[in-house]
N, C-alpha and C positions, 0 to 999 in steps of 0.2 A: 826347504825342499832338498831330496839327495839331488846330489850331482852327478851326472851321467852323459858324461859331455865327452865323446868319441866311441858312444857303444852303439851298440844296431841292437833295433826291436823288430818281432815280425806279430803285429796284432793279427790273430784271424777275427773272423769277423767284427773287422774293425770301421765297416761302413756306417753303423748305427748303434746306439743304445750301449753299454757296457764298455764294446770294446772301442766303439769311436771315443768313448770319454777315457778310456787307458790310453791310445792313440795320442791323444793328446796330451795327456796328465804326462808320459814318458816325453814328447815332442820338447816340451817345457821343460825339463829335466837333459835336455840337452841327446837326448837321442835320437839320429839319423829313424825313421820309422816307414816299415812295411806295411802297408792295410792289407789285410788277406780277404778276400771275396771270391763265390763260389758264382751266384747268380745274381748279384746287387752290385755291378760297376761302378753304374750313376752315384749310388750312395758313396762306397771308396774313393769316387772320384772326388767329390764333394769333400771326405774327409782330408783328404792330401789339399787340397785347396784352402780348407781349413786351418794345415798344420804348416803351411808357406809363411807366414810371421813369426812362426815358435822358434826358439834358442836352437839353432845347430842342427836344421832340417833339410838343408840343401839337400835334395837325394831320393829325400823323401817318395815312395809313388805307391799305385796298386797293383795288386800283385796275384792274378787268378791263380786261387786252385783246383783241387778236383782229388779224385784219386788213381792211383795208380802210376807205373814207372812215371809217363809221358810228364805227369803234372807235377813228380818233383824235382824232374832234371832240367823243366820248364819254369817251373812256376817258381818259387819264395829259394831255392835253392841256387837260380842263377841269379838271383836279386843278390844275395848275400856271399856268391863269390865273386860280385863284381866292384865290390867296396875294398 
């Protein structure tokens, strides 16, 4: 498996199906990981609970988005300038 051990991922819809399984396929792979969710928290939340065991996830959380200014200066944008 590559190694990716001090990098930041931001999965969007990473609560279920594809992107919960890249969530974690990258988690393993040693990266800090963003679950991006729009209207499925429970699900994100679930995943981040999931990715608590994997290599190098301290950090890890979910992260609402949306569109527009509010949801990127809010959402996955203050995630990742806070690492």
């Amino acid at each position: 498996m590559i190694d990716l051990t001090g990098r930041r991922a931001f999965v969007t819809g990473g609560g279920r199906g594809i992107g919960r399984a890249t969530a974690l396929l990258l988690a393993r792979a040693g990266c800090r990981v963003a679950v991006g969710y729009r209207n499925r928290r429970a699900e994100a939340d679930e995943t981040v609970k999931a990715l608590a065991g994997q290599r190098g996830v301290g950090g890890s959380k979910a992260v609402r988005g949306g569109r527009g200014a509010a949801a990127r200066t809010t959402g996955w944008a203050g995630w990742t300038r806070s690492l």
